[in-house]
C-alpha positions in Angstrom: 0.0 0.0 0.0 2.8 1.9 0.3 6.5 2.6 0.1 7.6 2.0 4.0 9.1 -1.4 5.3 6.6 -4.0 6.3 6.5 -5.8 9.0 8.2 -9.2 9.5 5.1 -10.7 11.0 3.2 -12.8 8.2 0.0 -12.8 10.1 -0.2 -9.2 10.0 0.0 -9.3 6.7 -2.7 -11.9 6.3 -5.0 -9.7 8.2 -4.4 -6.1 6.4 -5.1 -8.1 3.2 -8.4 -9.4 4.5 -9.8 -5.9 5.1 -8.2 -4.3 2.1 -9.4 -3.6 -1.5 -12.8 -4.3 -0.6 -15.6 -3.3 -3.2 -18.4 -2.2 -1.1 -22.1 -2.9 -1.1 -25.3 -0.7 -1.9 -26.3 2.4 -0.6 -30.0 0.4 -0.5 -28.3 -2.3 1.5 -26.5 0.0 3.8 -30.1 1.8 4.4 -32.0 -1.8 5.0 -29.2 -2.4 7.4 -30.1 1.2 9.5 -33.7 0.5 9.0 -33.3 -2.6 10.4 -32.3 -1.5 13.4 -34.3 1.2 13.6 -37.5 -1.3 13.3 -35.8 -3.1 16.2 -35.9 -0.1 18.3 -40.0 1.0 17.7 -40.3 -2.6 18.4 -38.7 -2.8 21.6 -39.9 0.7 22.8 -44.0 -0.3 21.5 -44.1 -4.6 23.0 -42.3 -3.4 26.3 -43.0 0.5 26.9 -44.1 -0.4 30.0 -40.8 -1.9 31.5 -38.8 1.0 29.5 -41.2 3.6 31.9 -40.0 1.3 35.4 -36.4 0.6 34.6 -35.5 3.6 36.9 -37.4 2.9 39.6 -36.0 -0.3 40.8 -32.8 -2.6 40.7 -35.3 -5.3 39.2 -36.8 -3.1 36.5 -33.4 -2.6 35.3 -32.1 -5.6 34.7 -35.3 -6.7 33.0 -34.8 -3.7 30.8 -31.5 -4.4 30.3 -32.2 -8.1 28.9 -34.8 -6.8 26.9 -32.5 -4.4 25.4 -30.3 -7.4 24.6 -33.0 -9.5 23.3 -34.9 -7.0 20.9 -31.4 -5.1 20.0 -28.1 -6.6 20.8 -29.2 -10.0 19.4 -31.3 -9.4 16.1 -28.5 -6.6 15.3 -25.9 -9.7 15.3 -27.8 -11.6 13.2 -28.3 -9.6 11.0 -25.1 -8.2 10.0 -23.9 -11.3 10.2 -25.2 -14.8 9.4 -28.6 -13.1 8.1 -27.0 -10.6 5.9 -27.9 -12.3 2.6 -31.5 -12.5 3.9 -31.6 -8.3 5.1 -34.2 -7.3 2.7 -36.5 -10.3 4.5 -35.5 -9.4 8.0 -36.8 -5.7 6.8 -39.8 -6.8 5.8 -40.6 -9.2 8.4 -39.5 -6.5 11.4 -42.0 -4.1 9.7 -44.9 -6.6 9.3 -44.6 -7.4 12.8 -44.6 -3.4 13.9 -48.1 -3.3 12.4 -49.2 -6.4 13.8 -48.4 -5.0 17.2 -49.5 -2.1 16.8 -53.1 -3.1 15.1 -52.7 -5.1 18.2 -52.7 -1.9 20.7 -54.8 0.0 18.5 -52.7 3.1 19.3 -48.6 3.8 18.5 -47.5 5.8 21.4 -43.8 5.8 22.4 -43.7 7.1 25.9 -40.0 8.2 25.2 -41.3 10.7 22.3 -43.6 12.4 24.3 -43.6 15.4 26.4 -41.1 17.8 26.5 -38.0 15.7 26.6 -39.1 13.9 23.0 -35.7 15.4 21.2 -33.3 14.3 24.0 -34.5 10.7 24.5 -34.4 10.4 20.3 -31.4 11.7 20.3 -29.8 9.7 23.0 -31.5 6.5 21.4 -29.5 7.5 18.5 -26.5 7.8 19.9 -26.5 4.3 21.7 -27.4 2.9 18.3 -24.6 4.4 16.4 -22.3 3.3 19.7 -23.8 -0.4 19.7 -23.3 -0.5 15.5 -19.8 1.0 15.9 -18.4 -1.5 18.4 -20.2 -4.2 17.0 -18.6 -3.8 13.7 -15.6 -3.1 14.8 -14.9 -6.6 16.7 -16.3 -8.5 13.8 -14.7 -7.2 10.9 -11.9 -9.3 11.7 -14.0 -12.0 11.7 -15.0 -14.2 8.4 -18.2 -14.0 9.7 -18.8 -10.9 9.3 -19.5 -10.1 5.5 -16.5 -8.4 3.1 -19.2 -5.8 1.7 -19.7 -4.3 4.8 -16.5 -3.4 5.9 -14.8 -0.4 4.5 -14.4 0.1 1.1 -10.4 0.6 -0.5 -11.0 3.4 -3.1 -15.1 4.1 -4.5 -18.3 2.9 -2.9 -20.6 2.8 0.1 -20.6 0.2 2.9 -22.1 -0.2 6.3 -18.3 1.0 7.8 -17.9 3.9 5.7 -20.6 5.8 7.6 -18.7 5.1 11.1 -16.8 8.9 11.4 -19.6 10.8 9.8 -21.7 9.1 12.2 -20.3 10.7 15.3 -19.3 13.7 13.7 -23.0 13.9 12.9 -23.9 12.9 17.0 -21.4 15.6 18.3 -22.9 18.2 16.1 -27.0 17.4 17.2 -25.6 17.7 20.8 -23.5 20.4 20.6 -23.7 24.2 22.3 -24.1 25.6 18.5 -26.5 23.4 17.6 -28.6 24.1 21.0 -27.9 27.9 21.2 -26.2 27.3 23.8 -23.3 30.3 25.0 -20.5 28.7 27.0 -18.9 31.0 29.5 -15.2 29.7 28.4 -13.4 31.2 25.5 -13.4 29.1 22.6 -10.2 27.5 23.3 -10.2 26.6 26.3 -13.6 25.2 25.2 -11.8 23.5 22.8 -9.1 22.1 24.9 -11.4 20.7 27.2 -13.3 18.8 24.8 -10.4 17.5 22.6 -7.9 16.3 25.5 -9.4 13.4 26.0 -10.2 12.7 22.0 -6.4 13.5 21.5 -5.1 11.3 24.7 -7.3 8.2 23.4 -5.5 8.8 19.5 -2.3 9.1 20.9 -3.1 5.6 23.3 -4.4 3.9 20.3 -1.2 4.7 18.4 1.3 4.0 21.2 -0.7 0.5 21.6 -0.7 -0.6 17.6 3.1 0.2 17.0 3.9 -1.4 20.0 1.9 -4.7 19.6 2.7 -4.4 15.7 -1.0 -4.6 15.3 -2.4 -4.0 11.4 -2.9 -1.0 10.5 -4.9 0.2 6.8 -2.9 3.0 5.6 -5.3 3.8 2.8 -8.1 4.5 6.0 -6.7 7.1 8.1 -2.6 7.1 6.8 0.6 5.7 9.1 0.0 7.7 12.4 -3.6 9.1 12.0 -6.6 7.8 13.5 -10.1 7.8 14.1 -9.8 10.2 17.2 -7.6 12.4 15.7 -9.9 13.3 13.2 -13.1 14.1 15.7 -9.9 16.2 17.4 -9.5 18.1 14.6 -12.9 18.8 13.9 -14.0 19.6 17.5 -10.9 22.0 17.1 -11.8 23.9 13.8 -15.4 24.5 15.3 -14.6 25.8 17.9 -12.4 28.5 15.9 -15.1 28.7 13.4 -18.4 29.6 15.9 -21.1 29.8 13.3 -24.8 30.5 15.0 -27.0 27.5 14.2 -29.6 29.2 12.2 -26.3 29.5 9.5 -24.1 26.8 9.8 -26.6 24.4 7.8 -25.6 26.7 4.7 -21.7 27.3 5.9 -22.0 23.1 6.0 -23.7 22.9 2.7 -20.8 25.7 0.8 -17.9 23.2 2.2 -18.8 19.7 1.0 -19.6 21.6 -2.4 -15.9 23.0 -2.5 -14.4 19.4 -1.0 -16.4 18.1 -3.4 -15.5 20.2 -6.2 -11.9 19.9 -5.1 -11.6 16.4 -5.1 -13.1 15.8 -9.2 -10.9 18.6 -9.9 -7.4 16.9 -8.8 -7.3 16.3 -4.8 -8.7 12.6 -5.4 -5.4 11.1 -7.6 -3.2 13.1 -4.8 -5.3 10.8 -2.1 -5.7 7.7 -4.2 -2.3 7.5 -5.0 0.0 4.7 -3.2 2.9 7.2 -3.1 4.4 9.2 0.3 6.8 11.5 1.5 8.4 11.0 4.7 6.8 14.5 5.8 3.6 14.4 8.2 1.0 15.4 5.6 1.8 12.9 3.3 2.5 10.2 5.3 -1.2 11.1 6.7 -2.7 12.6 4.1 -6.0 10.8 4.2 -7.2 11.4 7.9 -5.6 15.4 7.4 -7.5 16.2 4.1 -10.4 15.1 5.8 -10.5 17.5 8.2 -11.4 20.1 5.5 -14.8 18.0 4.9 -15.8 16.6 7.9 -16.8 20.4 10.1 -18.9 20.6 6.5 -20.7 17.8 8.2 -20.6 19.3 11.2 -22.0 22.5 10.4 -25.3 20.5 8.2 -25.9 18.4 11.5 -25.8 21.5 13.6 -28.6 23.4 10.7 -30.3 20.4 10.5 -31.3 20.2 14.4 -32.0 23.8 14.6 -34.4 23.4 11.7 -36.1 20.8 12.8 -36.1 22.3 16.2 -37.8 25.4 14.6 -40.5 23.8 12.2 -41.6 22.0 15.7 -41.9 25.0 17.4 -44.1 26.8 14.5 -46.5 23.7 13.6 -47.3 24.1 17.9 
């Protein structure tokens, strides 16, 4: 993949080939996959409201919840990105058969976690554990055989279940953030920013120190030689935090830089990122996780829009 000296160690070299030059799936698989889950959550939330309502109130409660959780979520989820996935399109159909059984069944479709005035925070946190729970999950079993090629992260063009992993959370931060809830912090912006990048910056320097150390593979084409994952949501909690745009604007400031990344990249930028060749200087050896940093507060900035938007349009149809 590139022109530094490989390791010794032929099993590391067995496993960087199994999660390279992969091809991708579909965006309509990727979004059956989502829905999917997303099915599994009305599901749990409409057959066992009740439990969800108790789980606070008493050591027993929880742990019921908590199995629950694991029976409607953690489980089916497994399945289905696993030995189910040639059968996803079924499993959609099926999950969304048996929501309208239940709920002809109830004769009413009332999540107690979307009502009252705390609707947007318990949606929001349920979508936060889910992209948590799908992160981790996919994480451990991409090494796995198990776990099918198509969904693991694609070498050059193409969409897989993976690829979506850092927009994701970039996506989760921005929904949550002070912009994005017109919210003023009393810190200046970077000592706002050091506070909330320390520990994003400690973890990508841990995760760095650990795979040089226990020569563990590492897919240069993802991030580069010494960038990572946590790095990246560093960098873009950074250039936020610089860049304070109020939320009723950041959905167009957001919308002007993926445009220009985008324009950049058909225009040149993508056989500069494609390409197998590097320097021995920092940009180049990491080129792909620091060129993304010019997209991914684009993201940010939508997310942020997006909320207040939606925030707004429910305010107005009240």
């Amino acid at each position: 993949m590139d022109s530094f000296p490989r390791s010794l160690n032929p099993n590391k070299h067995l496993r960087e080939q199994f999660v390279s030059n992969l091809p991708g799936s579909s965006m309509l698989e990727v979004s059956a996959l989502l829905n999917n889950v997303a099915l599994l959550m009305l599901l749990r939330h409409t057959f066992c409201s009740q439990t969800v309502n108790d789980a606070c109130r008493s050591l027993k409660s929880y742990l019921a919840s908590v199995a629950l959780d694991y029976v409607f979520l953690v489980l089916p989820t497994l399945l289905i990105f696993t030995v189910l996935a040639e059968w996803v399109y079924i499993c959609l159909i099926g999950l969304l058969l048996l929501l309208v059984f239940f709920t002809a069944v109830k004769r009413t479709y009332s999540l107690p976690y979307m009502e009252g005035p705390n609707a947007s925070r318990a949606s929001i946190s349920s979508y936060r554990v889910v992209t948590m729970f799908i992160t981790c999950l996919c994480i451990l079993a991409v090494d796995f055989r198990i776990y099918p090629r198509e969904y693991a992260k694609t070498e050059t063009y193409g969409a897989s279940l993976m690829d979506l992993g850092v927009g994701s959370f970039v996506l989760m931060n921005a929904v949550t953030s002070r912009q994005a809830r017109n919210i003023k912090s009393s810190m200046s912006w970077w000592k706002a920013a050091f506070k909330s990048t320390t520990p994003l910056l400690l973890l990508g320097f841990a995760r760095l120190a650990s795979t040089l150390s226990l020569d563990y593979q590492v897919h240069v084409g993802e991030y580069g030689v010494n960038w990572n994952f946590f790095f990246t949501l560093a960098g873009v909690s950074i250039l936020t935090s610089i860049l304070n745009v109020p939320a009723e604007y950041s959905g167009i400031l957001g919308s002007v830089i993926l445009v220009g990344y985008q324009s950049w990249l058909t225009n040149g930028l993508n056989v500069y990122l494609l390409s197998n060749e590097r320097g021995t200087d920092v940009i180049s050896r990491n080129k792909e996780g620091i060129f993304s940093l010019f997209v991914q507060p684009g993201l940010c900035y939508l997310g942020g829009g997006s909320k207040s938007t939606a925030i707004s349009t429910a305010i107005a149809c009240r």
